[in-house]
Legacy VTK file of the C-alpha trace (Angstrom):
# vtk DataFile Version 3.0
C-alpha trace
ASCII
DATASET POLYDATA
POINTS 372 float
131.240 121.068 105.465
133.506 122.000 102.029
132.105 120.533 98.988
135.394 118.940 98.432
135.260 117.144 101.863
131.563 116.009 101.172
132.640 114.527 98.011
135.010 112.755 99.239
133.273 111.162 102.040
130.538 109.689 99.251
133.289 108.598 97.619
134.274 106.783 100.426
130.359 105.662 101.473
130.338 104.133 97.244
133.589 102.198 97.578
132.652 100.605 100.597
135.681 102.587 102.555
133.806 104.930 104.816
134.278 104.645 108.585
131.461 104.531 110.822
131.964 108.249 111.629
132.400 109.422 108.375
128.791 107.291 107.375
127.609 109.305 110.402
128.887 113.175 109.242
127.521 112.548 105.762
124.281 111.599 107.326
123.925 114.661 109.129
125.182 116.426 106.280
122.524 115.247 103.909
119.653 115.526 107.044
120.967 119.294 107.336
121.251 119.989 103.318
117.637 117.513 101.524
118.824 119.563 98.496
121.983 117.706 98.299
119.897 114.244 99.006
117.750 113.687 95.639
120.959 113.827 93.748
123.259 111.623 96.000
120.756 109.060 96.102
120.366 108.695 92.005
124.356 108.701 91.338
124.201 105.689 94.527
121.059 103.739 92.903
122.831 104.276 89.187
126.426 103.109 90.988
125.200 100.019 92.732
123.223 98.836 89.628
126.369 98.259 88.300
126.159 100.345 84.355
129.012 100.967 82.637
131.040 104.170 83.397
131.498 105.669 79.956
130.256 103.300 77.171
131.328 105.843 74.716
134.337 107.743 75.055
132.955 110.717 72.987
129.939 110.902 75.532
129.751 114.321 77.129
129.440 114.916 80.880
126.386 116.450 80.357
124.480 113.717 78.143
126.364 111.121 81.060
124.590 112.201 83.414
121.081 112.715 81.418
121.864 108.679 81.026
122.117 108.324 84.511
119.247 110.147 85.452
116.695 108.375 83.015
118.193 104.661 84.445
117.971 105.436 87.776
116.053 107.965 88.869
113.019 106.423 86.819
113.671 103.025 87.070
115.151 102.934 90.268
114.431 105.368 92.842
111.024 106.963 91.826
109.566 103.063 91.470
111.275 100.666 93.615
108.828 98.089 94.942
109.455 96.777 98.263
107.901 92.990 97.534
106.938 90.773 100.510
109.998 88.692 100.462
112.583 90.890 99.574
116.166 90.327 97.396
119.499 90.559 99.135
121.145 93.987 97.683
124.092 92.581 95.426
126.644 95.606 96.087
129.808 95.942 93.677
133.353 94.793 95.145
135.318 97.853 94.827
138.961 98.557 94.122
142.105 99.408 92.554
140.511 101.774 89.735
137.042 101.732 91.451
137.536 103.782 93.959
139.332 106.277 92.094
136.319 106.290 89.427
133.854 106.589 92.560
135.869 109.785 93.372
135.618 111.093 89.399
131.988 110.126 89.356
130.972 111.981 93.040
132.928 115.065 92.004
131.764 115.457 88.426
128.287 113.869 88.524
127.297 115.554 92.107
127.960 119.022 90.340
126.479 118.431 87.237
123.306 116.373 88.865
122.441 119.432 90.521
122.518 121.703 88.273
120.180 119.430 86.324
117.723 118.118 89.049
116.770 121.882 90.033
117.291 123.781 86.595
113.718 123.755 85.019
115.081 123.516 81.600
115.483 120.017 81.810
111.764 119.415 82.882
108.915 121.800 83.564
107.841 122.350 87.023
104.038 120.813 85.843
105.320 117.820 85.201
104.120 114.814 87.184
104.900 111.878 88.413
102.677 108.998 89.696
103.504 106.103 91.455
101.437 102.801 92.446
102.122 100.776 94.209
99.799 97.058 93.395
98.313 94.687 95.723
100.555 92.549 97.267
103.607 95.101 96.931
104.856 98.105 98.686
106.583 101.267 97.559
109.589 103.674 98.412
110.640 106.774 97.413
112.218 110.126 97.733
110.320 113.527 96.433
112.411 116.280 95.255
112.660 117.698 98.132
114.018 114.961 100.025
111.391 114.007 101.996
110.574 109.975 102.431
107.457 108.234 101.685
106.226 104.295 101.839
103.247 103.618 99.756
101.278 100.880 100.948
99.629 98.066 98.624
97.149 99.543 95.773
97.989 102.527 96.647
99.039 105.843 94.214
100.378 108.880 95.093
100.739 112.309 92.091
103.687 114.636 92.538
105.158 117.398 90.634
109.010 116.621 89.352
110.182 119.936 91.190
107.803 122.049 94.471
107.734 125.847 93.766
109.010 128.616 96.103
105.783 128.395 97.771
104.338 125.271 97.991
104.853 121.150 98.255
101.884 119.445 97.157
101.560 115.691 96.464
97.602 113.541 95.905
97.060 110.204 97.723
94.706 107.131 96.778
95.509 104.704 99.513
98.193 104.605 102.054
101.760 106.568 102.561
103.769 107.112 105.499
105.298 110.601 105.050
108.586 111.574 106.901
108.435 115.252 105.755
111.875 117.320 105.473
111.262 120.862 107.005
110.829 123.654 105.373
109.328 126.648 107.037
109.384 128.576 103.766
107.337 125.810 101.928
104.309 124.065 103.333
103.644 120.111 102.827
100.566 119.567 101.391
98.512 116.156 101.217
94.917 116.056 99.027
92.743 113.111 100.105
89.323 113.154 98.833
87.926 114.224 101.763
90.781 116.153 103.830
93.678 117.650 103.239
96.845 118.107 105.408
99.376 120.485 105.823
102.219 120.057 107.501
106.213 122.078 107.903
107.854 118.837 108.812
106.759 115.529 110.368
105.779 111.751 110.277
102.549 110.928 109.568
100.628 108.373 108.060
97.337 108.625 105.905
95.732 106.170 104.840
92.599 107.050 102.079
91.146 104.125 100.389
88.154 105.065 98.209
86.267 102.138 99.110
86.643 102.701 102.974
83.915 104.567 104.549
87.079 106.214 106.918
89.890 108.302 106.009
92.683 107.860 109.134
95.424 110.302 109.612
98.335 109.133 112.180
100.723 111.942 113.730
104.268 110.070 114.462
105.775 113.237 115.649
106.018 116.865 114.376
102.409 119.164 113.997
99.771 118.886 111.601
97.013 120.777 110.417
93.813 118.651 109.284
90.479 120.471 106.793
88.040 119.118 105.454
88.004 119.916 101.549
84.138 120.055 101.214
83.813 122.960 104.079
87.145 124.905 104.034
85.595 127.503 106.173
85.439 125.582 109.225
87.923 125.235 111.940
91.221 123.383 111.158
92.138 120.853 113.450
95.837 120.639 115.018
97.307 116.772 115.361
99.817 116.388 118.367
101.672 113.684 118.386
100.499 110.465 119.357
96.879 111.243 117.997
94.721 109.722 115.851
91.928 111.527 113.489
89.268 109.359 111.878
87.290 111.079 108.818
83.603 109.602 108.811
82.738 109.931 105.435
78.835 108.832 105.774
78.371 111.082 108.440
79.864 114.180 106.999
77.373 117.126 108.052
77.538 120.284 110.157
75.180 120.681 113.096
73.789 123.571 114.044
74.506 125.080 118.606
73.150 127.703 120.113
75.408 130.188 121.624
74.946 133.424 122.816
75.220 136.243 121.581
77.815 138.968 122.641
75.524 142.232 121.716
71.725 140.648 122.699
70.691 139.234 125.668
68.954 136.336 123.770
70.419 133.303 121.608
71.374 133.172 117.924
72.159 130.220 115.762
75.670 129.484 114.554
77.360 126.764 112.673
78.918 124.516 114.623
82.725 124.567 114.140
83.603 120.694 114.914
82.090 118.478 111.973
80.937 115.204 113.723
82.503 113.591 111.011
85.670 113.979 112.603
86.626 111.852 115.486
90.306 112.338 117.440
91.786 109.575 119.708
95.101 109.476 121.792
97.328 106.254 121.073
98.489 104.035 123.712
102.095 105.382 124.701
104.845 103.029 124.555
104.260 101.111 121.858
106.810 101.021 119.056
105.539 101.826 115.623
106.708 98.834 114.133
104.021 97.149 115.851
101.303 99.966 116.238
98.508 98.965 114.037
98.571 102.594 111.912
102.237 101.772 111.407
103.558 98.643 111.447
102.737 97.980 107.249
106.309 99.961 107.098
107.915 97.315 108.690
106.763 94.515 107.012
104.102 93.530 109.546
100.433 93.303 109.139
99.314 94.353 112.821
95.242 93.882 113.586
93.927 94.618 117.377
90.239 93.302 117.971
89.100 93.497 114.434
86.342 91.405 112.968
87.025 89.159 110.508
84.980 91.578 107.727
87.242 94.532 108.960
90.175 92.837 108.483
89.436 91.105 105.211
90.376 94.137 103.246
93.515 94.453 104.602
94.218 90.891 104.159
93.069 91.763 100.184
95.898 93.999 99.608
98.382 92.534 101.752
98.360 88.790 100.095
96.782 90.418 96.995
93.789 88.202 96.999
89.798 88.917 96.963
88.161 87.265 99.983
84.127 86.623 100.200
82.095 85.324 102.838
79.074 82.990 102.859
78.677 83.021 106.557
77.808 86.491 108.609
78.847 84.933 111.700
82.113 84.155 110.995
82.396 87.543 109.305
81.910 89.010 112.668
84.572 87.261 114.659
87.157 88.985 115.895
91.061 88.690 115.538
93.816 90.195 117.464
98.044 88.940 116.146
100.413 89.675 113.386
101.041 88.766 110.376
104.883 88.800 109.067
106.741 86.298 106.522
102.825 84.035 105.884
101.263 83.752 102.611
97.488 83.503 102.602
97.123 79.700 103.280
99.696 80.144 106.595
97.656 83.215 107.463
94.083 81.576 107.307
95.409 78.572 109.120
96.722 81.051 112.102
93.435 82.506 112.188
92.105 79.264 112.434
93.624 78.259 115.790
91.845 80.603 117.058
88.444 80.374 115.572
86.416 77.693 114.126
85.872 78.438 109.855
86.212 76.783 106.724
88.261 78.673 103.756
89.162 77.507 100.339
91.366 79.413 98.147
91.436 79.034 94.367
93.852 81.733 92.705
93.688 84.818 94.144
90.346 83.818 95.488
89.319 82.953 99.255
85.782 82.003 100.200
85.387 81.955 104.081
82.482 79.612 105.562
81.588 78.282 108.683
83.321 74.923 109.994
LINES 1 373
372 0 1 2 3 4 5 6 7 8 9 10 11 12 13 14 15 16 17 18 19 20 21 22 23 24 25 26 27 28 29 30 31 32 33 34 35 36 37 38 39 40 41 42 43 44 45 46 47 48 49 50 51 52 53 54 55 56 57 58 59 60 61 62 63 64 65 66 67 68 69 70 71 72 73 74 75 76 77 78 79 80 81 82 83 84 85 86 87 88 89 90 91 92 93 94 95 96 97 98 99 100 101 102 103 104 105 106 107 108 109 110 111 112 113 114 115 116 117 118 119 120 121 122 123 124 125 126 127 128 129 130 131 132 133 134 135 136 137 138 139 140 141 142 143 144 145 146 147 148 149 150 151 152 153 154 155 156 157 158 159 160 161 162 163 164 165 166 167 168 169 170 171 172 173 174 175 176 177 178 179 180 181 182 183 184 185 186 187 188 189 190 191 192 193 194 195 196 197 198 199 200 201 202 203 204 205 206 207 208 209 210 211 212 213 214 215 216 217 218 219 220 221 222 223 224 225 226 227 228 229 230 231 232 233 234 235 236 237 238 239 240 241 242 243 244 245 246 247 248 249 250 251 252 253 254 255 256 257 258 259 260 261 262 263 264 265 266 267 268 269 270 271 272 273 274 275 276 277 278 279 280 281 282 283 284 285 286 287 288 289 290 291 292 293 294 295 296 297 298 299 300 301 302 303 304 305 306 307 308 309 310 311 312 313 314 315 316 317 318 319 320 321 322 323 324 325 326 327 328 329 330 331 332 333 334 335 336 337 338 339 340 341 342 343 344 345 346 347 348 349 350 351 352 353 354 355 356 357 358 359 360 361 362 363 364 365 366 367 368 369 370 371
């Protein structure tokens, strides 16, 4: 595809004019070319926000766009929180001189933005950016190189503003659901505290609360390659789709086999190359991943199978943003299967309730569970 003709089907996609088959070229277009995404999807965010064109007719293209870029790449696309019940999208109604100007501002901005975006003399490859997301909110965004990620609720995740030649690297603190663009020349790399994962391109979702005692990583499809960080020298494990590997961290030791040996008849000791601390588990085929359990938070759903009512409160704590305390073990221990979608906390502990017999009170963002 020409430059020309891919600016003028954004042009068309930003005035509202874009067939469904020209919607479904650019899309392959921008799939095929994530370089061309991180700037298409500022000048879009920036356009639909609805700023002024030119507030200053001396303004130069170049300090235009460095407008653009601080209003909507910051505010907009690096930060936008997905709340629980979310806004209808207010899009402008374009004509007459607005489609023209969508033309003049995909041709001139689309050059300029990337000549910006992936110039480091605009910002220094060391720079970083962190995003959190807070309890009770979710999080979107796009990394330089186009790949996608969700944050969950009270969750963070560190990036640099531009990868190397060499290397993608992002930290975690929480939950994300990664849809990784591929690169074979640059691996993706995700630091937990206690594993990190490398990956060329895939879906995958990690999810690495501090306070858990279990760090859960979630293959969607693609390949991944799993380490511990405290014993790099032991075998890497390789996710295939479908599977499921559960980091114990209080039982993370290395146990010691006997094997024998290739030059004595006799046996020597050798480290054992699988840490028991790491569990793997096939998924139940079939099941859609906006209601799979590992998944379904990127949906909007809150998704629990069989979990007690102490396993789930945590969840429930970052989902409704809320602290929840028990004064009854019992009840802590009963266990919950269902979904939660559109509730708020009181709707939530009342659908729990038809199922089992408790007492709650809420005050604030407080819940006290007791028994009935």
């Amino acid at each position: 595809m020409s430059n020309q003709h891919f600016y003028s089907l954004f042009a068309k996609k930003l005035a509202g004019e874009a067939s469904p088959e020209e919607l479904s070229e650019l899309d392959a277009y921008l799939q095929a070319h994530p370089e061309e995404q991180y700037v298409q999807e500022i000048v879009t965010n920036w356009w639909e926000s609805g700023v002024a064109m030119s507030p200053e007719a001396e303004e130069s293209e170049d300090a235009r766009f460095e407008r653009i870029l601080h209003q909507s790449a910051i505010n907009q696309f690096q930060t936008e929180e997905i709340i629980q019940s979310q806004k209808p999208v207010h899009k402008m109604n374009f004509s007459g001189w607005k489609k023209w100007m969508a033309a003049a501002v995909v041709a001139g901005l689309l050059f300029i933005g990337a000549r910006y975006v992936f110039s480091s003399s605009v910002v220094t490859a060391d720079t970083e950016n962190e995003i959190v997301a807070k309890r009770g909110t979710k999080s979107r965004l796009l990394l330089p190189d186009g790949t996608q990620v969700w944050l969950n609720a009270e969750s963070r995740i560190t990036y640099a503003d531009f990868f190397n030649d060499s290397l993608r690297e992002v930290r975690l603190e929480g939950e994300a659901y990664f849809d990784v663009v591929k690169d074979a020349r640059r691996p993706f790399i995700v630091h937990t505290s206690g594993i990190r994962i490398r990956v060329l391109g895939t879906a995958f979702n990690v999810k690495s609360y501090p306070q858990d005692p279990t760090i859960e990583a979630t293959l969607v499809r693609g390949l991944i390659e799993v380490e511990k960080i405290n014993q790099p020298q032991s075998s890497r494990i390789m996710l295939k789709p479908n599977e499921k590997l559960v980091y114990n961290k209080n039982l993370d030791h290395v146990v010691k086999t006997t094997e024998p040996s290739l030059e004595k008849n006799n046996s020597v000791q050798q480290p054992e190359v699988k840490p028991e601390s790491i569990s793997i588990s096939t998924l139940a085929k079939g099941i859609a991943d906006s209601i799979r359990v590992e998944t379904s938070w990127v949906y909007g759903k809150l998704v629990f199978d069989g979990e007690t009512f102490r396993e789930l409160a945590p969840r429930m704590e970052r989902w409704f943003n809320v602290k929840i305390g028990f004064r009854n073990e019992k009840v802590a221990g009963y266990r919950f299967t269902g979904v939660f979608e559109h509730e708020n906390i009181e709707e939530a502990l009342q659908a729990l309730q038809l199922t089992a017999s408790f007492s709650s009170t809420v005050k604030g963002n407080e819940v006290w569970i007791d028994k009935k």
